[in-house]
Structure formats: structure tokens, C-alpha cells
Backbone as numpy.savetxt, mean C-alpha at the origin, in Angstrom:
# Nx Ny Nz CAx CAy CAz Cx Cy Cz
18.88 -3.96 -28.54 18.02 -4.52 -27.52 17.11 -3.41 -26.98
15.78 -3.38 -27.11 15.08 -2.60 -26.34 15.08 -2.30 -24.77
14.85 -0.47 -24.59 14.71 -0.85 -23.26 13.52 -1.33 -22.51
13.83 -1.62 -21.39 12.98 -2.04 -20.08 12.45 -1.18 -19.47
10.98 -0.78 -19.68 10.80 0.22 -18.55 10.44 0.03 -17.21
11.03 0.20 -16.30 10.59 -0.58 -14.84 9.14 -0.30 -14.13
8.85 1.15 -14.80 7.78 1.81 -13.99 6.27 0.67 -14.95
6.51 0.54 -16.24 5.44 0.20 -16.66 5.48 -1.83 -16.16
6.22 -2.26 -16.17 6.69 -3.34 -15.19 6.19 -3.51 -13.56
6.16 -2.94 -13.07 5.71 -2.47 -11.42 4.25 -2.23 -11.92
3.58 -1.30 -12.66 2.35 -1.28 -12.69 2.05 -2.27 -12.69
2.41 -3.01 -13.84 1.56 -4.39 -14.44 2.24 -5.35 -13.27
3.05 -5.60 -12.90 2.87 -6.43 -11.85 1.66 -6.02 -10.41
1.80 -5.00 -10.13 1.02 -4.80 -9.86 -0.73 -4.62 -9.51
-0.95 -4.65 -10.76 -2.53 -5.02 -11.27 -2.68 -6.52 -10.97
-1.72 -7.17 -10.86 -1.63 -8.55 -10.75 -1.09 -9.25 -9.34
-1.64 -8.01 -8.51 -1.28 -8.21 -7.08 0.17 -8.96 -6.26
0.98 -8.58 -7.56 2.46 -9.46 -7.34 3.65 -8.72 -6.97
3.65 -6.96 -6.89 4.16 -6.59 -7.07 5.41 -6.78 -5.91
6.53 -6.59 -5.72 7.66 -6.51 -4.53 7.10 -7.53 -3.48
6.38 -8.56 -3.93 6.83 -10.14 -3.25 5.28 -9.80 -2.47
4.50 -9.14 -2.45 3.44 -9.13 -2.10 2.27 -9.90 -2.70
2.44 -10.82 -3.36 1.52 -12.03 -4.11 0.16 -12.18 -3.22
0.14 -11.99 -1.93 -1.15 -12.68 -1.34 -2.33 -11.63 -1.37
-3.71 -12.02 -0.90 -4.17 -10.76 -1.33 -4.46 -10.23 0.42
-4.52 -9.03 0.33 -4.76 -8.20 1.33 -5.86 -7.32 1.41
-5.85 -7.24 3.09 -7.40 -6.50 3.52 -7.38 -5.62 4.33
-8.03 -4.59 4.20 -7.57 -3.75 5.85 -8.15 -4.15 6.72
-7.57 -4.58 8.02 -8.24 -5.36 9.51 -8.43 -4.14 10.21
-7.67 -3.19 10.25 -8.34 -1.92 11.35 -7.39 -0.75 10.89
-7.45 0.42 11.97 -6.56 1.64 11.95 -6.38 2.46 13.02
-5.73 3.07 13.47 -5.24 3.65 14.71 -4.93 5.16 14.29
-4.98 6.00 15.88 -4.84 7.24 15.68 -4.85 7.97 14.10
-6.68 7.99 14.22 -7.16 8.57 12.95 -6.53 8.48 11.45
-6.07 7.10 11.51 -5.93 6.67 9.78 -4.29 6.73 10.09
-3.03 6.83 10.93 -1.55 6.70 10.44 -1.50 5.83 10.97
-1.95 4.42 11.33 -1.33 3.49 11.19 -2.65 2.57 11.11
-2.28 1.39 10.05 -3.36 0.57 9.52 -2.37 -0.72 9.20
-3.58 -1.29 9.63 -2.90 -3.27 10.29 -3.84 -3.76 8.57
-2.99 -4.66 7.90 -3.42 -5.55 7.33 -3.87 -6.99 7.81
-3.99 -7.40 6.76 -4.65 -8.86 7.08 -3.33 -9.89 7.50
-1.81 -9.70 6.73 -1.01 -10.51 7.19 -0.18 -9.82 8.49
-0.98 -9.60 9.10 -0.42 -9.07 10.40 0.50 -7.74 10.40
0.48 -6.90 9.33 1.72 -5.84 9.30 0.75 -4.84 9.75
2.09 -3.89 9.83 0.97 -2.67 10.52 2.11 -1.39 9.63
1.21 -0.51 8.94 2.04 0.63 8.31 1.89 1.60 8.83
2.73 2.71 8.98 2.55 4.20 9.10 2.09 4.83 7.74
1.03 5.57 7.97 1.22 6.44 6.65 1.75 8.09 6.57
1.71 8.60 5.28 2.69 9.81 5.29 1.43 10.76 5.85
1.55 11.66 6.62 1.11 12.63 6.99 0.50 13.16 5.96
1.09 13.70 5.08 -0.42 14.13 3.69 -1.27 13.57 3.24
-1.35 12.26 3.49 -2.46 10.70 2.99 -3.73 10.35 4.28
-3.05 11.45 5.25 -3.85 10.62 6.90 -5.35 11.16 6.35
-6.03 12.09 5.48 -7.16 12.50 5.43 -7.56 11.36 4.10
-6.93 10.83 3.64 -7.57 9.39 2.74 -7.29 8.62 3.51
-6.43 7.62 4.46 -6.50 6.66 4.95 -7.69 6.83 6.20
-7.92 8.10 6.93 -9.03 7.96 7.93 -10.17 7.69 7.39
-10.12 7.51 6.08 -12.14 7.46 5.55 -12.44 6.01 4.90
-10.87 5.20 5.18 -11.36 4.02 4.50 -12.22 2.75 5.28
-13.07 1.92 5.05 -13.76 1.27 5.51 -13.24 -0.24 5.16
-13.77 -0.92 6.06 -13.04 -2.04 6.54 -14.53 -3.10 6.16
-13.79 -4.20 5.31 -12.75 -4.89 5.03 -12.28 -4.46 3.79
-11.53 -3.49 3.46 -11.56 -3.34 1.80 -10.30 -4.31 1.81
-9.87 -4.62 0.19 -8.92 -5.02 -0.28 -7.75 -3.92 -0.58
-6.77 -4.17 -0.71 -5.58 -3.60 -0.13 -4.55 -3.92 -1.34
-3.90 -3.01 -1.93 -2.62 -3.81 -2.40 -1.60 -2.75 -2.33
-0.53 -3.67 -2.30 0.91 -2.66 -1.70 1.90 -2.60 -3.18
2.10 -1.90 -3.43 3.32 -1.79 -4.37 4.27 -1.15 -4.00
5.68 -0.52 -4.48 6.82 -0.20 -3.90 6.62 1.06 -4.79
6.65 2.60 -4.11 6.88 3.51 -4.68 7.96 3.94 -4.73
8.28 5.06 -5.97 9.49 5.57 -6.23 9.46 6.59 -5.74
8.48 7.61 -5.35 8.47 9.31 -5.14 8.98 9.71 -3.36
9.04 8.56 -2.80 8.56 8.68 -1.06 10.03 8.38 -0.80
11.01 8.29 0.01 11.81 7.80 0.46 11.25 7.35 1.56
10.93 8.10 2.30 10.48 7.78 3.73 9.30 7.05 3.52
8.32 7.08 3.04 7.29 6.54 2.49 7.14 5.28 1.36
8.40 3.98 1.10 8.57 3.89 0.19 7.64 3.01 -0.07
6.25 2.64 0.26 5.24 1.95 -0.42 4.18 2.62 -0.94
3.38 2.48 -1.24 2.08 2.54 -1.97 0.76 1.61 -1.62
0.03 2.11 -0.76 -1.35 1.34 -0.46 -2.21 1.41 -1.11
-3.10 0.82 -1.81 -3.86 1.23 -2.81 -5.31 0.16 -2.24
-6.12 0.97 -1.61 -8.04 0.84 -1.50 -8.42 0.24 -2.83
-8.54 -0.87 -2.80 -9.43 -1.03 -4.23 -10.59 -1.34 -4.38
-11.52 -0.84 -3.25 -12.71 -0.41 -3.30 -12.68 0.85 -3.37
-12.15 1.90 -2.97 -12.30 3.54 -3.23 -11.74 3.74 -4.39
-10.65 2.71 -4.72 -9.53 3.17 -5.49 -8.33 4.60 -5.24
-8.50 4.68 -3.62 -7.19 5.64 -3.32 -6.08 4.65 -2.72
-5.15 5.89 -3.11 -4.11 5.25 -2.54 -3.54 5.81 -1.77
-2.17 5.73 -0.79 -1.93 6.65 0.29 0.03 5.82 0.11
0.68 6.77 0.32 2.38 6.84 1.09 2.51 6.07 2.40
3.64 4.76 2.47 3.06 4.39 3.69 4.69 3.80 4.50
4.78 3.27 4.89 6.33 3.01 5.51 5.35 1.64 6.53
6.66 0.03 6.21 5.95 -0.61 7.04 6.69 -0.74 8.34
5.94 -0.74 9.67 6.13 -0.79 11.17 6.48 -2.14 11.48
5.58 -2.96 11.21 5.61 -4.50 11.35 5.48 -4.87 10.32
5.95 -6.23 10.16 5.91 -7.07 9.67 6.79 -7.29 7.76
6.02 -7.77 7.00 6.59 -8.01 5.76 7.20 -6.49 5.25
7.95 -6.36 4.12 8.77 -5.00 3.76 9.06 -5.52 2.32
């Protein structure tokens, strides 16, 4: 039986805006104290990791948004990804969906 690779699985779900139950699509609605915390469109609000705050302060609003579940962060265990800049940033959610 072949294996499964999970990481190439998560991408591709991913690209397909499905990844870790996140199916809907998302937008950034605003951001607070200079880019560490940013409210989506379904009402959540994330922290991001302190090394990401100089990409999340430059993003512009309304971009599209997608969240995937990272492996590298513990504390950080999502992934925001601008898909109008195409950055992405470490993020931990405050409110809402997880």
C-alpha cells in the first residue's frame, strides 16, 4: 500500500480553500496594534507571531485570506495566506473558528 503524504494533502486541500474545515472563503475586515491581530470576515480575530507583524502590517484590505493548519508553529499553529500579495504569516486564533 502506498504511503500518504499528509503535507502534500494539506497543500492541495488547501489550494482548494478546504483545508482544516475552513471551506468558506475569507477576507481581511481590519487589523489592530500594527498588524498582531487581524479580524476576518467570519468574525475571528487572530494573533500573529511576532516575526510575521512586519508582513501582516502592510496588508490591505479587502484581500482574500486563506487559513491552513501549520506544522512548524506550535504556538502559531495556523497559516494565513494574502492571496493578493501572496504572503503568508504564523497566526494563533483569539476568537472565533479554530
Amino acid at each position: 500500500m502506498p504511503r500518504i503524504n499528509k503535507k502534500k494533502i494539506f497543500f492541495l486541500l488547501g489550494l482548494l480553500g478546504m483545508s482544516q474545515g475552513f471551506a468558506e472563503k475569507l477576507h481581511l475586515q481590519g487589523s489592530s496594534q500594527g498588524g498582531k491581530v487581524v479580524f476576518l470576515s467570519d468574525q475571528s480575530a487572530w494573533a500573529i507571531a511576532p516575526e510575521d507583524l512586519a508582513i501582516s502590517s502592510l496588508w490591505l484590505l479587502p484581500a482574500p485570506i486563506q487559513v491552513v493548519q501549520a506544522e512548524d508553529f506550535s504556538v502559531y499553529p495556523f497559516l494565513l495566506t494574502n492571496l493578493h500579495s501572496n504572503t503568508s504569516v504564523h497566526a494563533s486564533c483569539i476568537h472565533g473558528k479554530q
